[in-house]
C-alpha positions in Angstrom: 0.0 0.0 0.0 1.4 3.7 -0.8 2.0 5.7 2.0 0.4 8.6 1.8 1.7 12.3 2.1 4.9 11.1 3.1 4.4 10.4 6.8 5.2 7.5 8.7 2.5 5.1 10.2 1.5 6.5 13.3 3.1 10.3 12.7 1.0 13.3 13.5 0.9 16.2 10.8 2.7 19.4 11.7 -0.5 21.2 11.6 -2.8 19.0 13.3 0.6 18.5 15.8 0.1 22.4 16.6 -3.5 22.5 16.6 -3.0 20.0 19.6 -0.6 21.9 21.4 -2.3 24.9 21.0 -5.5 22.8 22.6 -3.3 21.9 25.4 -2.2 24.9 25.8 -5.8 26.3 26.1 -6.4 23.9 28.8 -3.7 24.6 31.1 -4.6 28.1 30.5 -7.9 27.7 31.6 -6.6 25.5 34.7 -3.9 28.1 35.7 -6.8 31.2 35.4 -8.9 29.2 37.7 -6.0 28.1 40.8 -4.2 31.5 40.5 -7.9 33.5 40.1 -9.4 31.2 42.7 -8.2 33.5 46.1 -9.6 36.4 44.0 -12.6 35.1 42.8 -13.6 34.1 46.7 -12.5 37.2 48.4 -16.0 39.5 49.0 -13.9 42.8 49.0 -13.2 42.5 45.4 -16.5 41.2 45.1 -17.3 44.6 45.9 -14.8 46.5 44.4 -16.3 45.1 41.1 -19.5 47.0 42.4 -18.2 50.9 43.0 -14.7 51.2 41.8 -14.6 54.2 39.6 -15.0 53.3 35.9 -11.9 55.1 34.5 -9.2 53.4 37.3 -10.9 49.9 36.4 -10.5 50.7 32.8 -6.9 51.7 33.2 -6.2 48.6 34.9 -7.5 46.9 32.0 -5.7 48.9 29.3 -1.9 48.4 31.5 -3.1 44.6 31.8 -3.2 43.7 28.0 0.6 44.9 27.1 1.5 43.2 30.2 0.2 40.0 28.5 1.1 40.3 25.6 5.4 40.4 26.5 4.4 38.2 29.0 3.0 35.9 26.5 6.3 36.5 23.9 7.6 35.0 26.9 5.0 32.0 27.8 2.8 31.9 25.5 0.4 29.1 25.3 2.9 27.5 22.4 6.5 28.8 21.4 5.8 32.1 19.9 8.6 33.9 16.9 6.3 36.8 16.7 4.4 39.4 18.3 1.2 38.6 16.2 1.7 35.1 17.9 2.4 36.9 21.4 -1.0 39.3 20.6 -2.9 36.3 19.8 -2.2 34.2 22.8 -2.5 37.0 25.3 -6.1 38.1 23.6 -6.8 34.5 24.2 -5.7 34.1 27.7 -7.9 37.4 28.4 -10.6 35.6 27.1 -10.4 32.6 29.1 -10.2 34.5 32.2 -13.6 36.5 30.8 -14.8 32.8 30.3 -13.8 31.2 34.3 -14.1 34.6 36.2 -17.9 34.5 35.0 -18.5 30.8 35.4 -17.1 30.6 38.6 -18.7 34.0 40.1 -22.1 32.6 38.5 -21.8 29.4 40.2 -21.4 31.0 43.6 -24.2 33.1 43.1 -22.0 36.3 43.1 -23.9 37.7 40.0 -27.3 36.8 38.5 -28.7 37.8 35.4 -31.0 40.1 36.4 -27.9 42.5 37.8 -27.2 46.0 36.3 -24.7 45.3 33.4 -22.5 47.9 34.9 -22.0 45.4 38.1 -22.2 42.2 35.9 -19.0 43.9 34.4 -17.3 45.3 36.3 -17.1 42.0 38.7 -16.1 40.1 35.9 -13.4 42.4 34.7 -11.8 43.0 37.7 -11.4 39.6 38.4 -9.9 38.7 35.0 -6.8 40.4 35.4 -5.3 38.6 37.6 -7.1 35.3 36.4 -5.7 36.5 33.1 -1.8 36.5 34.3 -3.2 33.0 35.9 -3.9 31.6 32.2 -0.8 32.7 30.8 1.3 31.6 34.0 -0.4 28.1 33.9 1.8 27.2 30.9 5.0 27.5 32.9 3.9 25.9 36.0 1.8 22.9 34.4 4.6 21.8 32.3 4.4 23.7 29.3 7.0 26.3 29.4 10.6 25.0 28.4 13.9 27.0 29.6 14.9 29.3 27.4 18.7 28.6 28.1 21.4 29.3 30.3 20.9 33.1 32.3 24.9 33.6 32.4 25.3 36.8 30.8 29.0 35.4 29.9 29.1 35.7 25.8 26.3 38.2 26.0 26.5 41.4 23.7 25.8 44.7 25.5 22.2 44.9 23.8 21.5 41.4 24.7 22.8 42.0 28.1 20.5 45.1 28.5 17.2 43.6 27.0 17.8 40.6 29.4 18.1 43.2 32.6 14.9 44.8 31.4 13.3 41.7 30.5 14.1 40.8 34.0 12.8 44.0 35.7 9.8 43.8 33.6 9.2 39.9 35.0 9.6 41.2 38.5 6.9 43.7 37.8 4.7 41.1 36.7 5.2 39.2 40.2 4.8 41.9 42.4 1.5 43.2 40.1 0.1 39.5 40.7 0.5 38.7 44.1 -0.4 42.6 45.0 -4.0 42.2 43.4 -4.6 39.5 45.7 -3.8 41.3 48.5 -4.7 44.8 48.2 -8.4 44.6 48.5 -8.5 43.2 51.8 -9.1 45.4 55.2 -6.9 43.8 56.5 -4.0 46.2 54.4 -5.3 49.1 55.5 -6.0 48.2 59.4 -1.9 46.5 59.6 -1.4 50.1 58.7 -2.9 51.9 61.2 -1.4 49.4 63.8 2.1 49.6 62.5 4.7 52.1 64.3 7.8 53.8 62.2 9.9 51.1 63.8 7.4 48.2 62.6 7.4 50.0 59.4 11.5 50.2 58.4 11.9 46.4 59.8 9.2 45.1 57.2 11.1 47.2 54.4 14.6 45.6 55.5 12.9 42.4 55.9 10.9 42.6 52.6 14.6 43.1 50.8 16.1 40.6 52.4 13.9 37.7 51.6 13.8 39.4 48.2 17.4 38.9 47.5 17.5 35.6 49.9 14.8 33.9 47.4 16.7 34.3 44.1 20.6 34.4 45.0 21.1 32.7 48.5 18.4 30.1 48.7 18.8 27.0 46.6 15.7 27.2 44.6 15.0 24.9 41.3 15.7 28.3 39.0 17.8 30.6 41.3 19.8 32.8 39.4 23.6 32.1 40.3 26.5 34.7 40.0 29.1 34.4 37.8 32.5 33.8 38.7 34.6 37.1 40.2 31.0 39.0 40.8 31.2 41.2 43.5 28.2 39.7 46.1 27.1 43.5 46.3 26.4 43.4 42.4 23.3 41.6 42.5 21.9 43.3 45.5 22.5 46.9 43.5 21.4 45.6 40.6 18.4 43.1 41.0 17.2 43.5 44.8 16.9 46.9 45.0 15.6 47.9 41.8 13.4 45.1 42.5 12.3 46.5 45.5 11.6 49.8 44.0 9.4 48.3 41.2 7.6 46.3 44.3 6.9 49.0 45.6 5.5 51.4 42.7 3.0 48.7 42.2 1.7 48.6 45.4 1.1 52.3 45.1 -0.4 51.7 42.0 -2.3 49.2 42.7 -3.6 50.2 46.5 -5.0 54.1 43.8 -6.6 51.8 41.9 -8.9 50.1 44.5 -9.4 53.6 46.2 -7.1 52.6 49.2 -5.4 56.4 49.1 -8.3 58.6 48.6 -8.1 60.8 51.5 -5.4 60.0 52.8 -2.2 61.4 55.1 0.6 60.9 53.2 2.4 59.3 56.0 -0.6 56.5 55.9 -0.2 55.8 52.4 3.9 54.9 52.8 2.8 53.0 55.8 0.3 50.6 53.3 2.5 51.0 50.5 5.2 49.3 52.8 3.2 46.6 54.1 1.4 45.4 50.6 5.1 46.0 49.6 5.9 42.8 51.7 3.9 40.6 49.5 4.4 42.6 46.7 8.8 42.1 46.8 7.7 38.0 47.6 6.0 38.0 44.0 8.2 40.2 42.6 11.2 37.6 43.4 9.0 34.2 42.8 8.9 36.0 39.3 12.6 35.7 38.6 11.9 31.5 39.4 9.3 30.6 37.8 9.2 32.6 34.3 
């Protein structure tokens, strides 16, 4: 019998190949939007927040989301991705899928009916997709998708290559810090360890916020850990990864803590105080970020 467009017995066609990882890829998308979404989608402040946050800060929340995605998705997308049509594509359909499990899971808890102003209806389901949108996209690389992308030493590196990788790292960092700050930030409970904390309480929880930044990439053994290269001063990565790090941590909680109306009205003194503590969690992302993507 002839064998027929040239493949072996039992070999897939490249297309159909791709058309199956991209179906895989859809379905640990939809599995990481639901475990990284879940602690949103169950929290009632953001259940709220949906409810009365002003239009225009949800809607620039959106708008900074969707470039987020779509480098993050250049990165880890739901397949390999050579261009940023590909990277466009996958993070438009990691956005969906987060539209798709934000509203099936707040429906199924009986968070919002039918018969609810649209306004509400959408606002709780946008609100919640952002971060169940980073999920979809993050699900790749932690449910077995994502393959390395090569050895970090910056040895044999040009100067460009060596700059787009810093910023590429930077810009990863920001991602961590924006994720794990959105799960955080809506709850009272930011606000009130705010009140309670002293100056004293405040500048140990920055020093110890940068220290288990800089312990969890470079001195801790992680699976990923970035190591330094041989003749590296230690101060090098602290100066050039921790702090910055810290910084960016620390923008986004600011960011972030606007956004869900944390600062309105209040003594600047307060808002370094909550910027600090959210800043905790916030520097914990922003480091797990250099791990895992």
């Amino acid at each position: 019998m002839t064998q027929q467009s040239g493949l072996s017995q039992g070999q897939v066609p490249p297309r159909s190949q791709a058309s199956r990882q991209f179906l895989v890829g859809l379905g640990r998308g939809g599995a990481g939007a639901l475990i990284f979404g879940l602690p949103m989608l169950m929290t009632m402040e953001l259940w709220s927040l949906g409810f009365y946050i002003e239009r225009y800060r949800l809607l620039l929340l959106l708008l900074i989301n969707m470039p987020l995605l779509v480098v993050l998705a250049r990165r880890i997308g739901f397949e390999q991705t050579s261009t940023w049509r590909e990277a466009i594509r996958d993070a438009t359909v990691a956005y969906a899928i987060a539209i798709a499990m934000s509203a099936a899971v707040l429906f199924l808890l009986g968070i919002i009916k039918l018969d609810v102003p649209a306004t509400e209806l959408l606002g709780k389901i946008a609100i919640q997709a952002v971060p169940a949108s980073i999920g979809a996209l993050l699900g790749r690389s932690q449910l077995g998708g994502h393959q390395d992308d090569g050895p970090t030493d910056e040895e044999g590196e040009t100067e460009s290559e060596v700059i787009t990788s810093y910023g590429r790292e930077l810009f990863m960092m920001a991602i961590g810090a924006l994720f794990l700050s959105l799960n955080v930030a809506p709850t009272e409970e930011i606000i009130l360890i705010s009140y309670k904390m002293t100056p004293w309480h405040a500048l140990a929880t920055l020093a110890l916020s940068i220290l288990i930044m800089h312990a969890f990439v470079y001195a801790v053994a992680f699976r990923g850990a970035h190591q330094l290269s041989r003749g590296t001063p230690r101060w090098h990565a602290f100066v050039r990864f921790t702090l910055p790090g810290y910084v960016i941590a620390l923008a986004i909680s600011l960011y972030v803590l606007w956004t869900f109306g944390r600062l309105d009205d209040t003594a600047s003194t307060q808002v370094l105080m909550a910027a600090i503590v959210l800043g905790f969690p916030g520097a914990i992302g922003a480091a797990a970020a250099r791990l895992i993507l």
